[in-house]
C-alpha positions as a Markdown table, in Angstrom:
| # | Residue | x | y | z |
|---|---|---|---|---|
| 1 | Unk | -27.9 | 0.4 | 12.9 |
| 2 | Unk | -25.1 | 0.0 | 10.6 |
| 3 | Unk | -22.7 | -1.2 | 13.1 |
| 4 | Unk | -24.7 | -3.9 | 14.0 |
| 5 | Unk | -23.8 | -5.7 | 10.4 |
| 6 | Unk | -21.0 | -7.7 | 9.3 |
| 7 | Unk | -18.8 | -6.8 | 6.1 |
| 8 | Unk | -20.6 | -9.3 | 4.1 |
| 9 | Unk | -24.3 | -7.8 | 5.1 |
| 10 | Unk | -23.1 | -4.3 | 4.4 |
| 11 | Unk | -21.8 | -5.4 | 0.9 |
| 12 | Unk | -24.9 | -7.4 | 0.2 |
| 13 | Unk | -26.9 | -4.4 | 1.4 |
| 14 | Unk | -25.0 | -2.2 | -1.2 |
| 15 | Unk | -25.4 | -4.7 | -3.9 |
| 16 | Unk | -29.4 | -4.7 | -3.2 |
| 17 | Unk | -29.3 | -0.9 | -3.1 |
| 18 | Unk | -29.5 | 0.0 | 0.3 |
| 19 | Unk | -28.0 | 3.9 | 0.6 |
| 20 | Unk | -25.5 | 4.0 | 3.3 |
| 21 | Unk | -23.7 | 0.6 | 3.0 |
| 22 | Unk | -20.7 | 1.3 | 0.9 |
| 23 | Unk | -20.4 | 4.2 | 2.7 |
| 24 | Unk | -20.2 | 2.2 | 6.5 |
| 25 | Unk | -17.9 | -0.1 | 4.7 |
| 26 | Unk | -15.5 | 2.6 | 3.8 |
| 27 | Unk | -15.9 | 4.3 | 7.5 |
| 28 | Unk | -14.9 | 1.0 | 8.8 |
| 29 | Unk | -11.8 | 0.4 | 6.6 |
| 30 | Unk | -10.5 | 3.5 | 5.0 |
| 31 | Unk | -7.5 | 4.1 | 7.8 |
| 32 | Unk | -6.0 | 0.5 | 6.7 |
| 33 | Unk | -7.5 | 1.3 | 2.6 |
| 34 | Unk | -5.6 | 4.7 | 2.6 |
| 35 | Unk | -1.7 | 3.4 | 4.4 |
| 36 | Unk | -2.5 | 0.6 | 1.8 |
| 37 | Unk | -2.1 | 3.1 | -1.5 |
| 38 | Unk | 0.3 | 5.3 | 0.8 |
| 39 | Unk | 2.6 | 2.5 | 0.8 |
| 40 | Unk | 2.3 | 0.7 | -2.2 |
| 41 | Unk | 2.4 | 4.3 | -4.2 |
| 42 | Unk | 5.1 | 6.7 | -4.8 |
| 43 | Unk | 3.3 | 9.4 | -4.0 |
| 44 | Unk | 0.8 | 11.1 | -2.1 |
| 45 | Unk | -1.1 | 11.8 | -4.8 |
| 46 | Unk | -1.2 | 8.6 | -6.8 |
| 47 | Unk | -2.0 | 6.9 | -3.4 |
| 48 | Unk | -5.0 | 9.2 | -3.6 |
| 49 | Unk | -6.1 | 8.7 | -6.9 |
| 50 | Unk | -5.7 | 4.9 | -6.7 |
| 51 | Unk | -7.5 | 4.8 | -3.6 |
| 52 | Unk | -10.3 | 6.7 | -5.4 |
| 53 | Unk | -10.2 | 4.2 | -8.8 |
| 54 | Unk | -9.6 | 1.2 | -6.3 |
| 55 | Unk | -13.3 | 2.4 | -4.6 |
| 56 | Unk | -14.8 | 3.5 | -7.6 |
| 57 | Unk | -14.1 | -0.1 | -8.5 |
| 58 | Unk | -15.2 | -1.6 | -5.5 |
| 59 | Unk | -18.7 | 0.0 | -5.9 |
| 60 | Unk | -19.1 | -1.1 | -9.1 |
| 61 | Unk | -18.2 | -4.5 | -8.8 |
| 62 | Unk | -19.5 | -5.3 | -5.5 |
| 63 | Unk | -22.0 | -8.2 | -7.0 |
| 64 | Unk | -19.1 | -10.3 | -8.2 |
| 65 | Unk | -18.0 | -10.6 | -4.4 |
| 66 | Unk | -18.1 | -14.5 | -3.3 |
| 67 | Unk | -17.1 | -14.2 | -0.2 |
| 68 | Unk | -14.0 | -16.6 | -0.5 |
| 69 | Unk | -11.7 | -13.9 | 1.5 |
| 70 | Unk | -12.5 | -11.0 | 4.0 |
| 71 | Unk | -14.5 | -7.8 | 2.7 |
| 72 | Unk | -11.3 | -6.0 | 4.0 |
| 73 | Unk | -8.8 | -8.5 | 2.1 |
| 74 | Unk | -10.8 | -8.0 | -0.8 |
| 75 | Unk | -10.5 | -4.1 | -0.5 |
| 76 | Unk | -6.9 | -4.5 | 0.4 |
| 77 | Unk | -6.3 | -6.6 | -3.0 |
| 78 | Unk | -8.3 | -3.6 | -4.9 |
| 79 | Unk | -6.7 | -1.1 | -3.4 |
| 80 | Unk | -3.3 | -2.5 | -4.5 |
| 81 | Unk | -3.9 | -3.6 | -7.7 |
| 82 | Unk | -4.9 | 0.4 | -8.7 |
| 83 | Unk | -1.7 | 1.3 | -7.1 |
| 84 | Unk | 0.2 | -0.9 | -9.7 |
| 85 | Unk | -1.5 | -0.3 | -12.3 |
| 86 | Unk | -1.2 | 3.6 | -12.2 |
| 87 | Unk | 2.7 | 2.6 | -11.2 |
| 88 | Unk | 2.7 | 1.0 | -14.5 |
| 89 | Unk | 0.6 | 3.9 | -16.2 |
| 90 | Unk | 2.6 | 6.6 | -15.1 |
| 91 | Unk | 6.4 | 4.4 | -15.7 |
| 92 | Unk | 7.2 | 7.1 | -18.7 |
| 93 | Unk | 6.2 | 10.2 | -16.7 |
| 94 | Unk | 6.8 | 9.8 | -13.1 |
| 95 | Unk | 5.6 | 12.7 | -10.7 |
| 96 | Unk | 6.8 | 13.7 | -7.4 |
| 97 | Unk | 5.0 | 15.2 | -4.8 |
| 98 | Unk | 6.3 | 18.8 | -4.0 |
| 99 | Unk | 4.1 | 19.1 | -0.8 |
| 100 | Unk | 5.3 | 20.4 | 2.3 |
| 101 | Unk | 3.6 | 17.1 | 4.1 |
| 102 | Unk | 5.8 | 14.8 | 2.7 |
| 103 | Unk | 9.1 | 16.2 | 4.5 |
| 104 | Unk | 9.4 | 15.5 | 7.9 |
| 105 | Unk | 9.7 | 18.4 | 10.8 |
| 106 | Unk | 13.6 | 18.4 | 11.8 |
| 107 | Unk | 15.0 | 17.6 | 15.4 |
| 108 | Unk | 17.8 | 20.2 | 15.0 |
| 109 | Unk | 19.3 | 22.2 | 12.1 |
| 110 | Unk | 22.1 | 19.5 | 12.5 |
| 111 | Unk | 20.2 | 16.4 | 12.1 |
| 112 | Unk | 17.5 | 17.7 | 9.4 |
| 113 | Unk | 19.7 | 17.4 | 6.1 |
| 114 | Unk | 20.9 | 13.8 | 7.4 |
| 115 | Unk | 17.9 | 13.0 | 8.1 |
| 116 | Unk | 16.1 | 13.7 | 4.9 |
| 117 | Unk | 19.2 | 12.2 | 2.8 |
| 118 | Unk | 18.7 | 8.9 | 4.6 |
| 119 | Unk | 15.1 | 9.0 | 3.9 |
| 120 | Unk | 15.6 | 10.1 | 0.2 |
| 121 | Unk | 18.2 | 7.1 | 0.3 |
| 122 | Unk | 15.7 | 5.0 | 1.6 |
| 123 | Unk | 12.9 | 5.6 | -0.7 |
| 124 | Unk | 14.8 | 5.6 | -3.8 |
| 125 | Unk | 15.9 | 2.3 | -2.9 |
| 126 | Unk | 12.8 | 1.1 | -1.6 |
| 127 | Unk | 11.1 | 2.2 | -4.9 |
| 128 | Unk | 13.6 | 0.5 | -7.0 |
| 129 | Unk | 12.2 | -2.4 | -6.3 |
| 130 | Unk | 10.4 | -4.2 | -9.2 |
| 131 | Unk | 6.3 | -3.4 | -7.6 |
| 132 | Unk | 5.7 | -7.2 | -7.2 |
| 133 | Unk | 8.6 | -7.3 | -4.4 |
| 134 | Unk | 8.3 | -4.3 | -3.5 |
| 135 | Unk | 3.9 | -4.8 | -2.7 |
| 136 | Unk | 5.3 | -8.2 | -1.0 |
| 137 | Unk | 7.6 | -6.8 | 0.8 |
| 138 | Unk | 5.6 | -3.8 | 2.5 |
| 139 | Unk | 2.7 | -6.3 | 3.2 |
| 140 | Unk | 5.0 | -8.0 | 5.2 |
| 141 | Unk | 7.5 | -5.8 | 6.8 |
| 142 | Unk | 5.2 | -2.9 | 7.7 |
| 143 | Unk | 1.8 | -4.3 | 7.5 |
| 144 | Unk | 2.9 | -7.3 | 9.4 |
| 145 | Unk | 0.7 | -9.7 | 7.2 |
| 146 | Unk | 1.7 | -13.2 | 7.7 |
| 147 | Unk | 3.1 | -14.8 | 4.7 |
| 148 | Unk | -0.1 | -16.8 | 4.1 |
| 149 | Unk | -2.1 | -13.5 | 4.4 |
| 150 | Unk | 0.1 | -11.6 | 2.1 |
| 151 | Unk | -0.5 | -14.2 | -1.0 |
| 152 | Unk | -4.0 | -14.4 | -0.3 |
| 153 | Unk | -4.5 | -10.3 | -0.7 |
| 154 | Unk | -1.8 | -10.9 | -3.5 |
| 155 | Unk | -3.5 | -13.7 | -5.2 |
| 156 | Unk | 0.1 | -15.6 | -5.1 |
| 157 | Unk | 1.3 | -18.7 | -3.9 |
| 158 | Unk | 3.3 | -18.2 | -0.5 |
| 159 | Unk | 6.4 | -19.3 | -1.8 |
| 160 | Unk | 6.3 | -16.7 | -4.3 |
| 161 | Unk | 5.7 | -14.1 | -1.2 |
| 162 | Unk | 8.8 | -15.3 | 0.3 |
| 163 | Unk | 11.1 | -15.3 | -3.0 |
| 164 | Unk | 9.6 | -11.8 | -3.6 |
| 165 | Unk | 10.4 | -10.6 | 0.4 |
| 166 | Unk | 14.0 | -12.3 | -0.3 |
| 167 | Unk | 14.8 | -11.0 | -3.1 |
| 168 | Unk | 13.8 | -7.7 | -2.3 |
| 169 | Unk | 15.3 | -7.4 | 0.8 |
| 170 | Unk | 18.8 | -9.0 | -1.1 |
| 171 | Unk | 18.4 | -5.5 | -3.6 |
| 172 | Unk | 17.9 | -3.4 | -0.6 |
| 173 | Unk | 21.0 | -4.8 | 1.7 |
| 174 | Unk | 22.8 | -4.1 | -1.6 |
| 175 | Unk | 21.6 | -0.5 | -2.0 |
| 176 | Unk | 21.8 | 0.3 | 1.8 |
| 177 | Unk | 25.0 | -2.0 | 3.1 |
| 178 | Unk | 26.8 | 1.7 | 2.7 |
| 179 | Unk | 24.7 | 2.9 | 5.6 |
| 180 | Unk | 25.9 | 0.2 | 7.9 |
| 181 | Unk | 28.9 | 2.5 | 8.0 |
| 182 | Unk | 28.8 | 5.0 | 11.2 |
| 183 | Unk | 30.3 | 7.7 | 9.1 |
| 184 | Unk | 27.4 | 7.9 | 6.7 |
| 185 | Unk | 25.1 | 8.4 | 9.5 |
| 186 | Unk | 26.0 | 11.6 | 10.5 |
């Protein structure tokens, strides 16, 4: 049974060319893989399509795995590094996502437009960030990564995590002080 093996078998099962072990890998992990792009991407759809390179990637380079991390913090590093590279790809020609699950259900016809300009608000800010703070700081704000775990996905040193958090968080209290404001909350 495929439950019955670790991370490491299943990817050394892949590598030999055993069917179904990328596959159990990817049952096991693909909740945490998919938030991963979600929130590291600006979009639904370039969360998908990095998620799909970032596998694609996986698969193909499964042999050069040494073990020195988790399977999972291994995927987690993939993922995010297809997330910033199609960030830097698609720099000149951003898209945004005109699906109708991306805006959330309103509470009551006075609360919806307030509700979605603070959340516009909050995005743009939150994607203003330069990606480095901006991958830092999601690891560690909404993953809830520790700092050590955050620079070992991130393949930085943990001082460089907390600069990155700071100084992210510094541009973001700047964009969003206005908020504080109880006027511009209604």
């Amino acid at each position: 049974m495929p439950d019955q093996h670790t991370d490491v078998e299943l990817l050394k099962a892949h590598v030999r060319g055993q069917r179904h072990a990328f596959a159990e890998l990817l049952r096991r992990h693909n909740d945490h893989l998919w938030q991963t792009a979600l929130r590291t991407s600006y979009t639904r759809e370039d969360a998908a399509d990095s998620l799909q390179d970032a596998l694609l990637s996986a698969h193909r380079t499964a042999g050069s795995f040494r073990a020195e991390a988790e399977v999972r913090s291994w995927l987690h590093t993939i993922v995010v590094n297809a997330c910033l590279d199609r960030i830097r790809r698609n720099k000149s020609r951003r898209a945004l996502s005109l699906s109708s699950e991306t805006m959330p259900e309103p509470k009551d016809d006075r609360d919806e437009m307030a509700e979605l300009e603070t959340s516009i608000v909050v995005d743009r800010a939150l994607f203003s960030l330069p990606p480095d703070q901006r991958t830092a700081l999601v690891a560690i704000d909404l993953e809830g990564y520790t700092v050590a775990e955050a620079a070992a996905l991130l393949g930085v040193p943990e001082g460089t995590i907390k600069s990155r958090c700071a100084r992210a968080r510094q541009r973001l209290k700047q964009r969003l002080d206005f908020l504080r404001d109880p006027g511009n909350r209604r």
